[in-house]
C-alpha positions as CSV (number, residue, x, y, z in Angstrom):
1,X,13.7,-10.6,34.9
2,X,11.1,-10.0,32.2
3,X,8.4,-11.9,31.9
4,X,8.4,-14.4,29.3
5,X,5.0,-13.7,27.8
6,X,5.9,-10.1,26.4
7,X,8.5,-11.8,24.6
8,X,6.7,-11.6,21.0
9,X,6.4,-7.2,21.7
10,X,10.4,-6.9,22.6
11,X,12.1,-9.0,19.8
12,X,13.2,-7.5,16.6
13,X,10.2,-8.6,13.6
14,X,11.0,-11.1,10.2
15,X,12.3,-14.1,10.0
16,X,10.9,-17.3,10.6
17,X,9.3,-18.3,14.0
18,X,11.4,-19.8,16.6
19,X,8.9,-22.0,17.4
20,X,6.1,-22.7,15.0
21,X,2.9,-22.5,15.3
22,X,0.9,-26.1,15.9
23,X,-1.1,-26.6,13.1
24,X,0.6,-25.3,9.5
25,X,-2.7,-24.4,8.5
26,X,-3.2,-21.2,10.8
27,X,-0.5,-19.3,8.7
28,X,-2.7,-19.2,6.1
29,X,-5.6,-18.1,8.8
30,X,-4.0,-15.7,9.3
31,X,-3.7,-14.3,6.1
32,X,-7.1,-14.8,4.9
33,X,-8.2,-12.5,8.2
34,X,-5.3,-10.0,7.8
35,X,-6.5,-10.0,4.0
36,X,-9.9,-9.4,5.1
37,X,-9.6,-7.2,8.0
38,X,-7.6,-4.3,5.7
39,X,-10.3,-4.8,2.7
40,X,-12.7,-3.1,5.2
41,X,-10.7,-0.4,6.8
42,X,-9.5,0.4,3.3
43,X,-12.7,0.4,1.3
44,X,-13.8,3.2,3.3
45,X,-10.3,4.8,3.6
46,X,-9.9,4.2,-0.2
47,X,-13.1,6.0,-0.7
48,X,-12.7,8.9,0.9
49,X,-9.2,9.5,-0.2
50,X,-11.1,9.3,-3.7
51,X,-13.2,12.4,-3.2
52,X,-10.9,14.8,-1.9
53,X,-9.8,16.3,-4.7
54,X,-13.5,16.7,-6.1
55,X,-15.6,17.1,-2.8
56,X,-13.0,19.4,-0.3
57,X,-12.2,21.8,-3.3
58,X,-12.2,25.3,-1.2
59,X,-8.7,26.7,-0.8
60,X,-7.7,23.0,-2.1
61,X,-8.6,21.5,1.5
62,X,-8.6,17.9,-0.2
63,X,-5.2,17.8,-1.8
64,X,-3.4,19.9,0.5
65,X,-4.8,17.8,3.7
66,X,-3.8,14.8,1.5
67,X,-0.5,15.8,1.0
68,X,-0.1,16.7,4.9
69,X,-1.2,12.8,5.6
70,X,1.9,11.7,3.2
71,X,4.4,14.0,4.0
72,X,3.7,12.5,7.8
73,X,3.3,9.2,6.3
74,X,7.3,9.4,4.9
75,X,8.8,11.2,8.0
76,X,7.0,8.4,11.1
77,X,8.0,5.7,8.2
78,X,11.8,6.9,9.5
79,X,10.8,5.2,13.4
80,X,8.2,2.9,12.1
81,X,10.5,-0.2,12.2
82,X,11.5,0.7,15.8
83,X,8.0,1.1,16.8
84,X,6.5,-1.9,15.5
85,X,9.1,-3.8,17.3
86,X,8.4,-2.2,20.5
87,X,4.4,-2.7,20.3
88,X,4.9,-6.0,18.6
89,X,3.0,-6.4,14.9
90,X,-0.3,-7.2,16.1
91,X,-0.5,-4.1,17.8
92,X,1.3,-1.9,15.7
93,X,-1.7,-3.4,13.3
94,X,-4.5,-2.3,15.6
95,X,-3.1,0.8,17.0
96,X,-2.7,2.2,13.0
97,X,-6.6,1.3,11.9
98,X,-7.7,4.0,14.7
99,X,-5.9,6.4,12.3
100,X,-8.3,5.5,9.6
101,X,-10.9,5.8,11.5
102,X,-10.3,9.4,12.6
103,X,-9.6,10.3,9.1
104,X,-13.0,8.9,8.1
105,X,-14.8,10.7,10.9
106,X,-12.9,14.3,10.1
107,X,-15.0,14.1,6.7
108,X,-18.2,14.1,8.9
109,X,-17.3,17.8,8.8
110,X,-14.4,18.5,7.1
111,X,-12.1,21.8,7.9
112,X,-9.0,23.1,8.6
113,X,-9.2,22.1,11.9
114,X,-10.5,18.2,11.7
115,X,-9.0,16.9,8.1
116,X,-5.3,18.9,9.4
117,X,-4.8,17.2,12.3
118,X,-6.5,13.7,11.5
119,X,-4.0,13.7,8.5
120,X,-1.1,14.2,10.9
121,X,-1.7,11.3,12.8
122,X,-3.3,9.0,10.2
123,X,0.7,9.9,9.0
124,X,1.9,7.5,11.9
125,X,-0.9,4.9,12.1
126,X,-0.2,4.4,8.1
127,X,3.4,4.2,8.9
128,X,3.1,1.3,11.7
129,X,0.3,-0.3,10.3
130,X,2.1,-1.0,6.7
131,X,5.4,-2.0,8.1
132,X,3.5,-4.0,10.3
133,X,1.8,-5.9,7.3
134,X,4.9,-6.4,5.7
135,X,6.8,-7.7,8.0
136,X,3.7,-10.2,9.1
137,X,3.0,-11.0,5.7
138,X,6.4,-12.4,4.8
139,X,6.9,-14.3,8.6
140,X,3.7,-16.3,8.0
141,X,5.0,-17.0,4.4
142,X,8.6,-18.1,5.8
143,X,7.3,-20.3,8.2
144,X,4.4,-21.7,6.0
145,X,7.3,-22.4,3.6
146,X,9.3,-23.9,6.3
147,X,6.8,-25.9,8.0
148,X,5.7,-27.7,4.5
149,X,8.9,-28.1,3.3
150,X,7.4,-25.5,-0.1
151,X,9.2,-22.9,-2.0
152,X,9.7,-19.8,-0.4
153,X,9.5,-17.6,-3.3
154,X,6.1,-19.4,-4.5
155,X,5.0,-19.0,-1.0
156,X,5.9,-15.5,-0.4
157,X,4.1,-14.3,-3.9
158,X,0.9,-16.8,-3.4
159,X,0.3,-15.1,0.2
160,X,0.8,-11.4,-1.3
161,X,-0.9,-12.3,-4.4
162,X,-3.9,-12.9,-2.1
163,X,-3.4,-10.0,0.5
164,X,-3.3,-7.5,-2.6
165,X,-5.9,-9.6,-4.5
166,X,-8.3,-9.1,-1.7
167,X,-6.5,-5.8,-0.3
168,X,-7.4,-4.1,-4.0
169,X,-10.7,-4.7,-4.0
170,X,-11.2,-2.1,-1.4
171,X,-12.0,0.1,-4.1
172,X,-14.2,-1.8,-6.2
173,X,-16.0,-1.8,-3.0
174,X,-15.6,1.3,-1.9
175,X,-16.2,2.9,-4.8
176,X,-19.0,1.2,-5.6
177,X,-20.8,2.1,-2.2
178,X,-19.8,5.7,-2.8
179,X,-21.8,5.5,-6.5
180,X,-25.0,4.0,-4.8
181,X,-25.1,6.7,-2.0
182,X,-24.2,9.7,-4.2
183,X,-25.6,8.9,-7.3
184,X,-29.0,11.0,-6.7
185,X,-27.4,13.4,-4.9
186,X,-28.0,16.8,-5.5
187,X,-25.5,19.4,-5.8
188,X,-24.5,21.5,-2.6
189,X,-26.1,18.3,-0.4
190,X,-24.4,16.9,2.0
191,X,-26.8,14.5,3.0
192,X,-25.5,11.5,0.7
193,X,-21.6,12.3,2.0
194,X,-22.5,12.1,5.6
195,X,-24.7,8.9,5.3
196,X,-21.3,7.4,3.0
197,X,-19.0,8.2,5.5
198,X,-21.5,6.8,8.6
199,X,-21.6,3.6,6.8
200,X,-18.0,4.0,6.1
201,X,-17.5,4.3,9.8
202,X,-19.4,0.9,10.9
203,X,-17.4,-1.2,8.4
204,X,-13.9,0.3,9.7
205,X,-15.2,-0.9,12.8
206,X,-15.6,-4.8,11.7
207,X,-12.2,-4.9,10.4
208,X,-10.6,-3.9,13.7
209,X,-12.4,-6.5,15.2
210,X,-11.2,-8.7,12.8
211,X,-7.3,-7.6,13.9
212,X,-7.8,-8.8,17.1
213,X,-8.4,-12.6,15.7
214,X,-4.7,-12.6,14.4
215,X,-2.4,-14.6,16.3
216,X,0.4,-13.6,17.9
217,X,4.1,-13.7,16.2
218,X,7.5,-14.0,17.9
219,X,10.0,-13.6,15.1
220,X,13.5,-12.5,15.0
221,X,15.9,-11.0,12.4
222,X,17.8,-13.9,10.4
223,X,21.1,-14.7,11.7
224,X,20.3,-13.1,15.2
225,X,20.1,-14.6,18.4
226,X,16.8,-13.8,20.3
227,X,16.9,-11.2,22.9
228,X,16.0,-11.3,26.4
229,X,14.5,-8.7,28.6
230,X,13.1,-5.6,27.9
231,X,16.4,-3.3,27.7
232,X,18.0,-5.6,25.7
233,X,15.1,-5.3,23.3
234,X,14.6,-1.6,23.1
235,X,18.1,-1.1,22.9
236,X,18.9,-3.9,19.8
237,X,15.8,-2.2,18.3
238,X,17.8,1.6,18.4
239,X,20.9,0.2,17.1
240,X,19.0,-2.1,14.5
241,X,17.4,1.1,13.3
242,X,20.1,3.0,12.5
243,X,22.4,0.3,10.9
244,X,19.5,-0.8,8.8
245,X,18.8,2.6,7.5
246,X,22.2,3.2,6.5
247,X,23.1,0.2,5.5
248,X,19.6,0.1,3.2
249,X,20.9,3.1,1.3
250,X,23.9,1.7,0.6
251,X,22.7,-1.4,-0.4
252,X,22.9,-1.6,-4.4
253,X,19.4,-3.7,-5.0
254,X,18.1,-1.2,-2.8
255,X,19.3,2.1,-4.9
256,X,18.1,0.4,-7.8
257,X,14.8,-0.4,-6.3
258,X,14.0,2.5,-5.3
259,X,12.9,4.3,-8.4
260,X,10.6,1.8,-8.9
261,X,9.2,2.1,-5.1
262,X,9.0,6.0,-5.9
263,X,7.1,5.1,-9.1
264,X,4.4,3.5,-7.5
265,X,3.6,6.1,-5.2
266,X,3.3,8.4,-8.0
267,X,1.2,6.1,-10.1
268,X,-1.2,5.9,-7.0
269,X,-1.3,9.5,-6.1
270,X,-2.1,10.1,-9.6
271,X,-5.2,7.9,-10.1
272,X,-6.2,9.4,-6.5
273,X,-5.9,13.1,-7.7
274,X,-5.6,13.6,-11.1
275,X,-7.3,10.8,-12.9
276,X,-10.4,11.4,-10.8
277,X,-10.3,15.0,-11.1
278,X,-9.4,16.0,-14.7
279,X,-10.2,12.7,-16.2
280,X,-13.4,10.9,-14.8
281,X,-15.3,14.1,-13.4
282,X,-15.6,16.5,-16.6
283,X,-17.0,13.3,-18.5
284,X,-19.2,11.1,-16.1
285,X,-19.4,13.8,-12.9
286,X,-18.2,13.5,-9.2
287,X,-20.8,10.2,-9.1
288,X,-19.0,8.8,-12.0
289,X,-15.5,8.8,-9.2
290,X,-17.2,5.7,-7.8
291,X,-17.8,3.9,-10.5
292,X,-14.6,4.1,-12.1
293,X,-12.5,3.7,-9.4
294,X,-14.7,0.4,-9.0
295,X,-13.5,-0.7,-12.6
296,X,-10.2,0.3,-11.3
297,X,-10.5,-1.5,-8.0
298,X,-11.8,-4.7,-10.0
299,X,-9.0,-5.1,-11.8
300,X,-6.0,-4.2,-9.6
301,X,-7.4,-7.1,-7.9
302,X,-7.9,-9.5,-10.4
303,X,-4.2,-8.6,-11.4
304,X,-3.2,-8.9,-8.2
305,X,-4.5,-12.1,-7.5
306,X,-2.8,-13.9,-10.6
307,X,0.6,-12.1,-10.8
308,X,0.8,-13.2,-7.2
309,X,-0.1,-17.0,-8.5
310,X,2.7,-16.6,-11.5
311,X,5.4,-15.4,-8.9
312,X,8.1,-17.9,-8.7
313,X,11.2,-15.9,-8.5
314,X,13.0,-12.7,-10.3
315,X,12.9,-13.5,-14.1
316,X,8.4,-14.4,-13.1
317,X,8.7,-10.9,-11.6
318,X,10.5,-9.2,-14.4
319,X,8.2,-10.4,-17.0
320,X,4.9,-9.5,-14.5
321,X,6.2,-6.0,-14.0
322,X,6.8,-5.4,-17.8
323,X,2.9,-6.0,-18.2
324,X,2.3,-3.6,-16.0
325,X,4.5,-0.9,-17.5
326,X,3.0,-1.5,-20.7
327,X,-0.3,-1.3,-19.4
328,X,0.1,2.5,-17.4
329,X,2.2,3.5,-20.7
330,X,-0.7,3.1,-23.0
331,X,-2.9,5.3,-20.7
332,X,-0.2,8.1,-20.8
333,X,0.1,7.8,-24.1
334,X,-3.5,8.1,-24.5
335,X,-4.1,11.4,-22.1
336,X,-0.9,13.5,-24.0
337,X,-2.4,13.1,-27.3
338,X,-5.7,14.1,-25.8
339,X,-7.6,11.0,-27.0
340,X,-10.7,11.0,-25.7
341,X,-14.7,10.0,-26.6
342,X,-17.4,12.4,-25.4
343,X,-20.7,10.7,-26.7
344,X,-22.6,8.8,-24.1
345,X,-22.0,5.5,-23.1
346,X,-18.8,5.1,-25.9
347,X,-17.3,7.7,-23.4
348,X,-18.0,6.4,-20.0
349,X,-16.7,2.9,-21.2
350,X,-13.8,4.6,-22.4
351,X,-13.0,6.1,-18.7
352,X,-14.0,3.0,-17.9
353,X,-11.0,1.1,-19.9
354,X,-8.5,3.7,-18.9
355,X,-9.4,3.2,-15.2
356,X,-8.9,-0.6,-16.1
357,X,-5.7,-0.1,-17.4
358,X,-4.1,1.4,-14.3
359,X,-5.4,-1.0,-11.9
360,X,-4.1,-3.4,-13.7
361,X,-0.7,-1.6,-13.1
362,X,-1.0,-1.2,-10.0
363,X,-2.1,-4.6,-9.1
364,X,1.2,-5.9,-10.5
365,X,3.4,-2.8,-9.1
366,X,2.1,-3.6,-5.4
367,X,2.0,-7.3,-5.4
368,X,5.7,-7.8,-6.8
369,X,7.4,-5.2,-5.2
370,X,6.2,-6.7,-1.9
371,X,7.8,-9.8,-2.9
372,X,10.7,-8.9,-4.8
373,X,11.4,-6.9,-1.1
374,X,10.6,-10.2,0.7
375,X,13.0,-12.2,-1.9
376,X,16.1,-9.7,-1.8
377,X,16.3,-8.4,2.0
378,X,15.6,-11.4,4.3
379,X,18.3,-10.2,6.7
380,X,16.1,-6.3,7.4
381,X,12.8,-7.0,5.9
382,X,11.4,-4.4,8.1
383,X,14.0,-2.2,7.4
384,X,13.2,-2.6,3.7
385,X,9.3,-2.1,3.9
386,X,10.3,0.9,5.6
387,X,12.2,2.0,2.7
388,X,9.6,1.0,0.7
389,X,6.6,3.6,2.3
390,X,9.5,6.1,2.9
391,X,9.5,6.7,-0.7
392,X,5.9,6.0,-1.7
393,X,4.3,8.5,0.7
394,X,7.7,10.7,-0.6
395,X,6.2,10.9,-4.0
396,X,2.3,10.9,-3.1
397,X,2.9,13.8,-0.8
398,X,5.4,15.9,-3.3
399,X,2.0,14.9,-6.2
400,X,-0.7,16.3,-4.1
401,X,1.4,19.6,-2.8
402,X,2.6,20.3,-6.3
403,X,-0.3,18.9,-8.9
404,X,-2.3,22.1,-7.6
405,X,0.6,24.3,-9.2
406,X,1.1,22.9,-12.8
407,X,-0.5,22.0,-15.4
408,X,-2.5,18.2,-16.1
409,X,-0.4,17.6,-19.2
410,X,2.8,18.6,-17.2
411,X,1.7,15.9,-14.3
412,X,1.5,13.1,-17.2
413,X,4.5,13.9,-18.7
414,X,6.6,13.7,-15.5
415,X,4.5,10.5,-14.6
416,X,5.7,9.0,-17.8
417,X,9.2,9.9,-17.7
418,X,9.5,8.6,-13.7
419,X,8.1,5.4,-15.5
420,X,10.3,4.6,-18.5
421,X,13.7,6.0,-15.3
422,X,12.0,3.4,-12.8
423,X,11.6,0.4,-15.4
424,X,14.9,0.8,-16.5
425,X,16.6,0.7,-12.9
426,X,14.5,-2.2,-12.3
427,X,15.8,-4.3,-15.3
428,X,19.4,-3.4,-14.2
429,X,18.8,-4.7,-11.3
430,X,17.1,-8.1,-12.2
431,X,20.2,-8.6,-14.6
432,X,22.5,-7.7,-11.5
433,X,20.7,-10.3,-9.3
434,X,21.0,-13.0,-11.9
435,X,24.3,-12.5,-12.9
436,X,25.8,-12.4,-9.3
437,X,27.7,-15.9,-8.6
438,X,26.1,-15.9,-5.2
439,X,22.4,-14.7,-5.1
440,X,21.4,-12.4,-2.2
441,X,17.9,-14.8,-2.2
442,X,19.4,-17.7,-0.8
């Protein structure tokens, strides 16, 4: 008979907890320290990711070790459900920081033969550590909602608006360390890069402490009686797997969502890559990476933050996202008719707003696609944050392996086009949702 106490790391994740926790108030404990904990590992992860493209330039090391991470990232995102129910999401959550942490330490000395292989397996901790969040995330908002008698929808875009509030300004942070270390550096020195990521290394370390504070969840999939024994567990999670990948591509609101999933791993892998490289370095240099990716950082947060406060339901979301839209549209628009300021500060603040602009998209991309996924898809939510870093890390890999290849102008172009496709199969399906008799929220 299997013992009762591994019940939490056999039973299928998301849905509200069978038995709820005693005080109401450590739901939202545990999102302040979940919050906290990935601000830390991410800062430094966040950083680093940064400088790739700029530092790791030889035979495009950077990029191409970049793209390896996400092309891993996409294929373990395939099993990540099924692991994370196995370990259970608390340690599914610790297990994927050590990722980060190699990753970190392969830029102590970066080669074929440390950034290669850290990238592979940072590919499986990112997959188990994100579905992990998601599906942790939107349990402590169920039963918050639940256990105060509140709005599920208002409580399910307050707790993201917070976790990507705080979760965003990682690179505000980040970058902002990564400016005061490298700013004097002198060219060809290494010095500054191995004191950033030694730094880097001791905070990463923090926030994994911090994961082990996190209670405990026993959660089970809506609708679903709650296994028993260990066998019964693994082999529920093998079946669930399967059905919920099929059935997720089959799903309508899933199809439709999609493009706009894809879209905001593109927009990411762009500021990451591209923005950095062609954009921020010929103007304000490789130290000038930290400091706009800080403006950047501030406000994705911000953005984050309040879209997650306005978030009541679809039509909040619809009208959220079409800020964002509007916001990365302008910078397009801006880089294809080569608009730019070269004198002094004029130009730096200019780099400065365009880097503003984009976190400000991607605050409001991340935050309501996390809860539009927690609104439509109680019934698989795990299945459906798979989905969701299936197709991310599809488009951030497919970015960094082909960006080297074509041209800058090329890379906005298709940016722009992806984002006018993805907006458009996001407002068909938020007239779809609102029209149907019976909505799939309830």
């Amino acid at each position: 008979m299997a013992s009762p106490i591994n019940r939490d790391e056999e039973t299928p994740l998301v849905a509200a907890d069978e038995s709820p926790l005693p005080q109401p108030k450590t739901h939202t404990r545990d999102v302040h320290i979940l919050s906290l904990a990935f601000l830390l590992i991410f800062l430094a992860y966040g950083a680093a990711q940064n400088l790739q493209s700029t530092l790791n330039t030889e035979d495009d090391l950077g990029t191409t070790s970049l793209g390896i991470l996400y092309l891993s990232f996409m294929v373990f995102s395939v099993v990540a459900s099924l692991v994370v129910r196995v370990l259970g999401s608390k340690k599914a959550l610790l297990i994927g920081t050590t990722g980060y942490v190699l990753y970190v330490a392969a830029n102590l000395k970066p080669n074929w033969y440390t950034l290669v292989p850290a990238s592979l397996y940072l590919g499986f901790c990112a997959s188990i550590i994100w579905v992990g969040q998601g599906t942790y995330l939107t349990s402590a908002a169920r039963s918050h909602a639940t256990d105060n008698n509140l709005h599920e929808g208002a409580v399910i875009g307050d707790f993201n608006g917070e976790f990507w509030a705080v979760y965003a300004f990682h690179q505000f942070i980040g970058n902002l360390i990564t400016f005061t270390l490298l700013s004097d550096d002198k060219e060809g020195s290494t010095k500054g890069t191995t004191l950033l990521f030694v730094v880097f290394l001791v905070v990463m370390a923090f926030g994994t402490t911090l994961m082990c504070f996190l209670h405990k969840r026993s959660v089970n999939i809506k609708g679903q009686n709650e296994l028993s024994g260990a066998d019964a567990g693994a082999c529920s999670s093998i079946k669930s797997l399967s059905r919920s990948l099929a059935s997720a591509l089959s799903d309508v609101k899933m199809l439709l969502v999609i493009p706009l999933i894809a879209y905001s791993g593109l927009q990411q892998a762009f500021v990451w890559a591209e923005f950095t490289k062609y954009v921020v370095t010929p103007v304000i240099g490789v130290s000038g990476v930290g400091s706009s990716m800080a403006a950047y950082g501030a406000f994705d947060g911000i953005c984050s933050l309040l879209a997650g406060r306005l978030t009541s339901g679809l039509t909040s979301i619809t009208s959220i996202v079409s800020v964002g839209v509007f916001a990365q549209a302008v910078v397009y628009v801006l880089l294809l008719l080569d608009f730019s300021i070269s004198s002094g500060w004029l130009g730096t603040l200019y780099i400065l707003f365009l880097a503003a602009l984009l976190g400000i998209g991607d605050g409001v991309l991340m935050t309501q696609l996390n809860a539009l996924i927690g609104m439509l898809f109680k019934h698989d939510t795990e299945g459906a944050f798979a989905q969701l870093k299936i197709w991310q890390s599809a488009t951030i890999a497919v970015v960094f392996f082909l960006a080297p290849h074509i041209t800058f102008k090329a890379v906005v172009v298709i940016t722009l086009v992806s984002l006018f496709a993805s907006f458009c199969s996001f407002l068909w399906l938020a007239l779809k949702v609102e029209k149907a008799p019976s909505p799939s929220t309830s």
